[in-house]
N, C-alpha and C positions, 0 to 999 in steps of 0.2 A: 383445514387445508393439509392436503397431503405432505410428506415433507420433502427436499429438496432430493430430486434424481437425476445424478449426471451421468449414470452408467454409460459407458462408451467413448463419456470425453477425456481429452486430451489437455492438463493447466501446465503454464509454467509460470513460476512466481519467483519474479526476483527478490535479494537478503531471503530468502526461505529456511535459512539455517536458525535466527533468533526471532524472540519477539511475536510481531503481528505476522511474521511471512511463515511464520512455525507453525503457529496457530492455525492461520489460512490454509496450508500445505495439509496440514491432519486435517480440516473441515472437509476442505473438499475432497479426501479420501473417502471422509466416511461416508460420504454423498456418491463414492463410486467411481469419480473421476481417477483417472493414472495422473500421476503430478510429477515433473523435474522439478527439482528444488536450487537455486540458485545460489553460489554461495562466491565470497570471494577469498577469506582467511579464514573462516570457521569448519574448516573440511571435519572435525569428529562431529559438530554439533549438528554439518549437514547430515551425516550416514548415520545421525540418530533419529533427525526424520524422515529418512526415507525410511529407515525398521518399525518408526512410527506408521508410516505410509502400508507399510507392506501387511502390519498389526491388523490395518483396519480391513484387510484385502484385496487393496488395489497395488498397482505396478506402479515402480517408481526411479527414478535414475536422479544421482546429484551433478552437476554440471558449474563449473568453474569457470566466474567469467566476471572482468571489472566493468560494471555497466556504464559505467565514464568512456567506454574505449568500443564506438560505434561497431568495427568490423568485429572485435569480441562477442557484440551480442548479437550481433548475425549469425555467424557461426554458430552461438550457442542454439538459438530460435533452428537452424539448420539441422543440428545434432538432435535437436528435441523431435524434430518432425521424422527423421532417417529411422530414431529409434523406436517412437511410436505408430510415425504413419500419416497425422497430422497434428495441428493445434486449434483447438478449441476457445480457451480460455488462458489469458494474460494478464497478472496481476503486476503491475510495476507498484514494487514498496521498497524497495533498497533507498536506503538516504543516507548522509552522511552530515553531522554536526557538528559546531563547537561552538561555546558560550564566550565570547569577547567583545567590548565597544567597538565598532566597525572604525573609528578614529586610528585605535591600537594594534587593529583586528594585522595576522600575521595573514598576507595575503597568499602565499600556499595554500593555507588551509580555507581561508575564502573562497577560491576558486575551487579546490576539491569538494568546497560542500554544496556549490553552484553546479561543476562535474556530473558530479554523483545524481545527487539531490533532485537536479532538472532536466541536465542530457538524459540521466539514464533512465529516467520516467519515457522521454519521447526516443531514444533510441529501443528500449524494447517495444514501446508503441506503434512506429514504424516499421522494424521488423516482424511483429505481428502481424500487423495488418498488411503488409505484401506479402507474407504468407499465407493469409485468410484470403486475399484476393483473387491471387493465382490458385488457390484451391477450390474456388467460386461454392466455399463455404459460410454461413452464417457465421457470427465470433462474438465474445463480451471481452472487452477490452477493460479492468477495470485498474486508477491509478490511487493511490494513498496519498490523497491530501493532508490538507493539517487546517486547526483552528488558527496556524502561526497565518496562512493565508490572508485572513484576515482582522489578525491582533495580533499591531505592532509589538512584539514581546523583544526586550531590551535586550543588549547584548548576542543576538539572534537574527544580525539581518539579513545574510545569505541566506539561512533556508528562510528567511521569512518571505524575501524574494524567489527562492527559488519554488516553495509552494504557493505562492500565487502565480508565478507564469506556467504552472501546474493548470493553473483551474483553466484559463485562456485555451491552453492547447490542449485537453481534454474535448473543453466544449466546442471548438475550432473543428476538432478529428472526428467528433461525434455528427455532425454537419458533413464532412466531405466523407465519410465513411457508410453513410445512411443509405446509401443508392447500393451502398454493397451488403445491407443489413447485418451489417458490422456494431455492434454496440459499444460507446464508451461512455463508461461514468467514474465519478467520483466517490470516493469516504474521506470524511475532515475526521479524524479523531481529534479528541482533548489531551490530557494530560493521562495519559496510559502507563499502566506501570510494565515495564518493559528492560529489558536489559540495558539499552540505548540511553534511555530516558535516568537508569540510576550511574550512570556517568555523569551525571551532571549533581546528583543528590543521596545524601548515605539517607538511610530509614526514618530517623529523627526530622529530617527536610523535608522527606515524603508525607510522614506523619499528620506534623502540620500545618503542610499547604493544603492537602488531601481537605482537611476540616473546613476549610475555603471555599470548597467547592459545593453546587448547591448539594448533590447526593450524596457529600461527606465522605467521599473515598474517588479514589483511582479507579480509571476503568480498564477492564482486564482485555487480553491481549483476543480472548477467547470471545469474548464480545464483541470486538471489530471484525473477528473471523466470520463470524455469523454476519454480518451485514454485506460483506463480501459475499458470502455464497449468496446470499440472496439476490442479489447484481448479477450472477452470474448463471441464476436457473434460465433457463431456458424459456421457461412460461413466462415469466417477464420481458418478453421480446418488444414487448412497444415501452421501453422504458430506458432511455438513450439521453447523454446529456445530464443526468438527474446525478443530483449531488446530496448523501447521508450525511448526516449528521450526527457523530457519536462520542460527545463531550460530556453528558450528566450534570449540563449547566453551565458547565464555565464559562460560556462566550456570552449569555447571559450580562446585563450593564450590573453594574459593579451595586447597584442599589437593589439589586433584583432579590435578595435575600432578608431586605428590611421590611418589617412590617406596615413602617411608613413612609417607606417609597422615597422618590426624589422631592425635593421643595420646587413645584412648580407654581408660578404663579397663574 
C-alpha cells in the first residue's frame, strides 16, 4: 500500500507542543500536510515543532490557546483557516491530569482535568466541524482517547470520566456529521511513554510497570502518531466511528499473561 499522502491538507492538533501531539504534528508533516500546532504554556517546545514541521517541508504556524475556554478555540480554528485557507484534519489531544483519591481529590484541579480533558476534545470538535460545514468540505475529525475510558485506574477519576464521555461524543458526532462526510474517530492509547505520563513516574516506576505489560515496554509516542495519520488518510473515507486500539496489551484481563489462564470451572 502506498504510503499515506496528505499533500494539500490543512491539520490542526491540539497539546501539539509535547508528547503524542508532537509526534502527530511531525507525522503528518511528513505525510505533506501544513499543520498549526496548538500549545498553551510550552511556547519553545511549540516553535520547535513547527522547525520540525518546516524540516520535513510543509508549512506551519503555532497558535496559543487554552482548549477549556470555548471562544479561545474558536478563534484559534478561525486563525487556522485565515492563515491557511481552510481545515482539513482536527486532532483533539490536549488533556490535562492529576493522580488523587477523588474522596481527597482538590477539586480545581478536578474540574480543570474535566475542562481540559473533555470540553476541549468537543470544543475543538465543534469548532471544526462548523468549519468543515460551512466549507461544504469533506474532514477527519480525530479525538485521543485513552484505555482509562474503559479501566477504572485508581486515583484517576476525572480523566477517567472525562475519557469516556470522550468515546460517547465522538461516536455521537460521527453520526450527526456523516451526511456532511465529516469523519470522527477515536485512538485509546495504553500506558505511552510520554512527558505527561513521567509526571506521574521517575524511570525506575516506568521500568517496572513497563515489565507488566504484555509487550514488555511502553509505547512510544511515534506509534500513536502513526495510527492517527492513518484515521486521517483520506482513502479511508468509509471509516467513521471506529475506535484504534494502541496499548501492547495492557487492557488485556490481568490473567492474559499466564500460561494457565484463569480457574474457570
Amino acid at each position: 500500500m502506498a504510503s499515506v499522502d496528505l499533500k494539500g491538507s490543512v491539520a490542526l492538533v491540539t497539546g501539539g507542543s509535547l508528547g503524542i501531539g508532537r509526534a502527530t504534528c511531525v507525522a503528518l508533516a511528513r505525510a505533506g500536510a501544513d499543520v498549526a500546532v496548538n500549545y498553551r504554556t510550552h511556547e519553545d517546545e511549540a516553535e520547535q515543532v513547527v522547525q520540525a514541521i518546516r524540516d520535513a517541508g510543509s508549512q506551519a504556524i503555532k497558535v496559543q490557546a487554552d482548549v477549556a475556554d470555548q471562544h479561545a478555540v474558536e478563534a484559534m480554528v478561525d486563525q487556522v483557516v485565515t492563515h491557511f485557507g481552510k481545515l482539513d484534519i482536527a486532532v483533539g489531544n490536549a488533556a490535562y491530569s492529576e493522580r488523587e483519591p477523588f474522596f481527597d481529590a482538590n477539586m480545581d484541579r478536578f474540574h480543570r482535568t474535566m475542562d481540559v480533558t473533555m470540553w476541549g476534545a468537543f470544543h475543538l470538535m465543534r469548532a471544526a466541524a462548523q468549519q468543515m460545514i460551512r466549507a461544504s468540505n469533506s474532514g477527519s475529525i480525530t479525538l485521543v482517547s485513552s484505555v482509562h475510558a474503559f479501566i477504572p485506574v485508581p486515583n484517576a477519576m476525572a480523566y477517567n470520566m472525562a475519557k469516556a464521555a470522550i468515546e460517547q461524543m465522538a461516536k455521537t458526532a460521527a453520526l450527526e456529521l456523516a451526511p456532511h462526510s465529516i469523519r470522527v474517530n477515536l485512538i485509546q492509547p495504553g500506558w505511552i511513554d510520554t512527558p505527561g505520563e513521567r509526571k506521574f513516574a521517575d524511570e525506575e516506576v516506568l521500568k517496572r510497570g513497563s515489565r507488566k505489560i504484555p509487550f514488555g515496554r511502553l509505547g512510544t509516542a511515534e506509534e500513536v502518531a502513526r495510527s492517527i495519520l492513518f484515521l486521517s488518510d483520506p482513502r479511508n473515507e468509509y471509516m467513521t466511528a471506529a475506535t484504534l486500539l494502541i496499548d501492547g496489551g495492557i487492557s488485556l484481563p490481568w490473567w492474559a499473561g499466564s500460561a494457565e489462564g484463569p480457574a474457570i470451572d
